[in-house]
C-alpha positions in Angstrom: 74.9 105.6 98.0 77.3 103.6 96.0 76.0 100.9 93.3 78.4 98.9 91.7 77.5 97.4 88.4 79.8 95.1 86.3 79.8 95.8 82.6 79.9 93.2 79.7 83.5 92.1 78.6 84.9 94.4 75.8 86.7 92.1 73.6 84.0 91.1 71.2 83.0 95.0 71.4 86.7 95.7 70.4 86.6 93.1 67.5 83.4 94.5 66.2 84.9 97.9 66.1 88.0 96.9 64.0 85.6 94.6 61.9 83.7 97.7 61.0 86.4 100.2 60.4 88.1 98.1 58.1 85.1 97.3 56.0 84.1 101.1 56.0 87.8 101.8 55.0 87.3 99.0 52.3 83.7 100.4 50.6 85.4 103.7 50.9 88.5 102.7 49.0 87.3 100.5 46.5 83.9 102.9 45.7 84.8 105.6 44.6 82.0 106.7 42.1 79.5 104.5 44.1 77.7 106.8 46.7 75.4 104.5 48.3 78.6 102.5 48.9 80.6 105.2 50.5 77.6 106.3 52.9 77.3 103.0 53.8 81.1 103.0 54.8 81.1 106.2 56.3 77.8 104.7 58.5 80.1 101.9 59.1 83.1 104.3 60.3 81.1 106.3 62.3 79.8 103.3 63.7 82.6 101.4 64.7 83.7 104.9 66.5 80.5 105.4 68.6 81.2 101.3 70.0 84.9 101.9 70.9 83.8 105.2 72.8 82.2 102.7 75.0 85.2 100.5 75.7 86.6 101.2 78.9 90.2 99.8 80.7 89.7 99.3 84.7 92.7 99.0 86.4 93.2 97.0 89.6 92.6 99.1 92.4 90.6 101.8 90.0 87.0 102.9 89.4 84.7 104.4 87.2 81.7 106.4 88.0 78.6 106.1 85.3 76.5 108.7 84.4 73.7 108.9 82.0 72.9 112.5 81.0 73.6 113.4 84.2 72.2 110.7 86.1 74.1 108.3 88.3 74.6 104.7 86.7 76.5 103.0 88.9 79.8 102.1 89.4 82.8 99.9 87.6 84.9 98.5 89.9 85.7 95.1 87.6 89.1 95.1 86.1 89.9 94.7 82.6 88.8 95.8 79.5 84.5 96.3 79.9 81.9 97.5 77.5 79.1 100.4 78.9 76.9 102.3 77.1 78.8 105.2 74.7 76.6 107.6 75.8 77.9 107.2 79.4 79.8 109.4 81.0 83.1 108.4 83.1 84.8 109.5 85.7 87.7 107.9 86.9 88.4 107.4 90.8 91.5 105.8 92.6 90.7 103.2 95.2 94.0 103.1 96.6 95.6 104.0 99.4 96.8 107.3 99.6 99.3 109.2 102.0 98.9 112.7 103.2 101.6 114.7 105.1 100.1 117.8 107.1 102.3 120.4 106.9 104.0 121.4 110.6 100.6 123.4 112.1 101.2 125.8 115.1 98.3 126.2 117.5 97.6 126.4 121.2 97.0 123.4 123.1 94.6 123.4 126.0 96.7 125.1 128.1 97.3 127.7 126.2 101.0 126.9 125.0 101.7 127.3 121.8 103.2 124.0 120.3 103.7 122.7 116.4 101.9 119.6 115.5 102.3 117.5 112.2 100.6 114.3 111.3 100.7 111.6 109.1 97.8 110.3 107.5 96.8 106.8 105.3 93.3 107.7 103.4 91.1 105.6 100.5 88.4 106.2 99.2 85.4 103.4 99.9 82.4 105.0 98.5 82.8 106.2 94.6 79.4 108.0 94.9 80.3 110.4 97.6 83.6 111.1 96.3 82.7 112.2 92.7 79.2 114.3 94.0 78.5 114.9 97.7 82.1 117.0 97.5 83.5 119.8 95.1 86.8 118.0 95.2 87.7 114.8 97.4 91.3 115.7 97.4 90.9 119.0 98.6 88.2 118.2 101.1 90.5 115.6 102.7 93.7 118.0 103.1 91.4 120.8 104.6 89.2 118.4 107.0 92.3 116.9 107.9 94.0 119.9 109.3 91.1 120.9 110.8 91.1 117.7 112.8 94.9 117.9 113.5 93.9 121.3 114.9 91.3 120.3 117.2 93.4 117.7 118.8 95.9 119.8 120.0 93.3 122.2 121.4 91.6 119.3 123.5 94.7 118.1 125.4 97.9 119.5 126.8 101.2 119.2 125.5 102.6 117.6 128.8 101.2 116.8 132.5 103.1 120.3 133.8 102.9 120.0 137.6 99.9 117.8 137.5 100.9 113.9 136.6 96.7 113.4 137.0 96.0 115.3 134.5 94.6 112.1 132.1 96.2 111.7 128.7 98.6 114.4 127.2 99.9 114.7 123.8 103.4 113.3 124.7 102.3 110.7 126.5 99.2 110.0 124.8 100.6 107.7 121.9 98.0 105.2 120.9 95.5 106.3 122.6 96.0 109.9 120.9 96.4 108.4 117.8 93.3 106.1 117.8 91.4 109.3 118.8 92.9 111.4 115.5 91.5 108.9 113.3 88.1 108.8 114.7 87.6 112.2 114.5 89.2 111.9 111.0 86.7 109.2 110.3 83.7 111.5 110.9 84.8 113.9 109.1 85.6 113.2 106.1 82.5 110.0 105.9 80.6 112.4 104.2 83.0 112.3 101.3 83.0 109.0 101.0 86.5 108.5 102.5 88.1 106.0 105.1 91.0 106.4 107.2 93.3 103.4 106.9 95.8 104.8 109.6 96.5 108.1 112.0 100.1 109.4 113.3 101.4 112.4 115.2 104.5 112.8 113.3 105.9 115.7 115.0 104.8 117.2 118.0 107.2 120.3 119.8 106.8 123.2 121.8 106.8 126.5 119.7 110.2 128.2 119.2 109.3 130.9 121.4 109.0 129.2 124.6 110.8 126.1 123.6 113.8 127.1 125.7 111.8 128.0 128.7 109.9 124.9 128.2 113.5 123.0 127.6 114.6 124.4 131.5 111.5 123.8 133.1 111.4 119.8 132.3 115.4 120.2 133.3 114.5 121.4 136.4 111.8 119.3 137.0 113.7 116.1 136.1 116.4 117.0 138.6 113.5 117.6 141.4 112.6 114.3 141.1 116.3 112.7 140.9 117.0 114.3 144.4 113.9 112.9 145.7 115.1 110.1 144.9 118.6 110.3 146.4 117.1 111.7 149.6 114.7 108.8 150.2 117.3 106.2 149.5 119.6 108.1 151.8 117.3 108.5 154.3 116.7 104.6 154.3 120.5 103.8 154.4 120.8 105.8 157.5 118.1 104.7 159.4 119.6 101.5 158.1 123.3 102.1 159.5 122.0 103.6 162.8 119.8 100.6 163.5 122.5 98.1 162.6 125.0 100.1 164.9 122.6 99.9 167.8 121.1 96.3 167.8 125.1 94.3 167.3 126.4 97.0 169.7 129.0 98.1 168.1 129.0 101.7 169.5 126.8 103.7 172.0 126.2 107.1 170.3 124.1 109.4 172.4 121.4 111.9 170.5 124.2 114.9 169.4 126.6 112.4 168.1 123.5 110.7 166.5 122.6 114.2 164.9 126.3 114.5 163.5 126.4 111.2 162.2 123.2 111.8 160.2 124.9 115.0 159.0 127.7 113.5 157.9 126.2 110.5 155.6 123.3 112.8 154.2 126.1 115.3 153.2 128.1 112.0 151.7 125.0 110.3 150.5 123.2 113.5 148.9 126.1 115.3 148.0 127.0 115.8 143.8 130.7 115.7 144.3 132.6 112.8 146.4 133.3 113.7 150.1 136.8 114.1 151.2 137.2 112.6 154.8 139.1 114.5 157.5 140.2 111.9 160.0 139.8 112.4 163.5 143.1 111.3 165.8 142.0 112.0 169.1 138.4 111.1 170.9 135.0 111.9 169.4 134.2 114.7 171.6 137.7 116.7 170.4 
């Protein structure tokens, strides 16, 4: 697990490093034919080096992961310039938030269509230690798991509810709720790397070139199902509207055929795509 540590402030380290390389240039320069004097400056030089290799600059949102010989230290997440052991080693690691396109992945979903699906993805990392040595390479391990993921939703749901509107959440229709489910799975896998998922999108979701067209007439078709549906019960209610208005003010007496040919004739006005052209009747209604 991570262990954060917060290392000593490196400005006096700093000035201790300049104040020793210019008093080792100094006995250097001004001893020429003195060699106690110019050990003791190149002691001084080599000195002031081995401090500033343990000077360190943090920036905000940024990490550094400590290791002794190999073993883990802790680590860094103060900003500024900090002072650590020179014989640490460090590894830098971004905290911030990253974003990670998935390219346009073709798979079946559970019906067996094949469909292209694309995400969008919002990752940091949250736990330094995982990142830099439970994984090869975070980066990598996140672009992989991720597709892996984006994969796996599209096999556990259809694209659309077909001929079945009870057939629970869809891809199309899912939103949220699809979404909220992408990053949970993206959550487990990619913890052991020490990574959180900030946010989870289905960017682009489409039916495979192949059977988009089919697809493209069968939701045609189906939309102008229901649109008919529609029209029929509305029509159906506006007749049995005008033939109850007709009989209870009296207006006219219409026995069962007339009845019959005056249902024909609105459900063919009513239903019909075009608009009907009336053929006026001059004599009785029986000619």
């Amino acid at each position: 697990m991570e262990k954060v540590v917060k290392p000593v402030s490196g400005f006096l380290a700093l000035l201790a490093s300049l104040v020793l390389l210019l008093l080792s240039i100094y006995l250097i320069v001004t001893n020429r034919g003195n060699a106690p004097m110019i050990l003791l400056g190149v002691l001084g030089l080599v000195a002031s080096m081995f401090i500033s290799a343990g000077l360190i600059v943090v920036p905000p949102n940024h990490s550094r992961v400590l290791t002794f010989f190999g073993k883990y230290v802790g680590t860094a997440r103060v900003n500024g310039l900090l002072f650590v052991n020179p014989l640490y080693g460090k590894q830098k690691i971004s905290l911030r938030s990253e974003n990670l396109e998935s390219s346009k992945l073709k798979v079946n979903d559970k019906m067996g269509n094949p469909i292209e699906l694309a995400a969008v993805i919002v990752w940091k990392v949250s736990d330094t230690y995982k990142a830099a040595f439970e994984v090869e390479d975070y980066d990598q391990y996140v672009k992989v798991q991720s597709e892996a993921a984006v994969r796996h939703l599209a096999t556990s749901f259809p694209y659309d509810h077909m001929d079945d509107d009870h057939t629970g959440i869809t891809l199309r229709s899912g939103g949220e709720t699809v979404n909220e489910l992408l990053e949970k799975e993206l959550n487990e896998r990619l913890a052991p790397a020490g990574i959180s998922i900030v946010e989870a999108r289905i960017s682009h979701l489409a039916y495979a070139p192949e059977i988009a067209g089919a697809m493209l007439q069968r939701q045609q078709a189906t939309a102008i199902v229901a649109a008919r549906t529609k029209i029929v019960e509305g029509a159906v209610g506006m007749v049995e509207l005008a033939l109850e208005q007709l009989s209870k003010k009296e207006i006219v007496q219409l026995d069962e055929e007339k009845k019959a040919a005056m249902v024909s004739n609105l459900m063919v006005v009513l239903c019909g795509e075009k608009a009907a052209t009336p053929i006026l009747n001059t004599g009785t209604l029986y000619q």
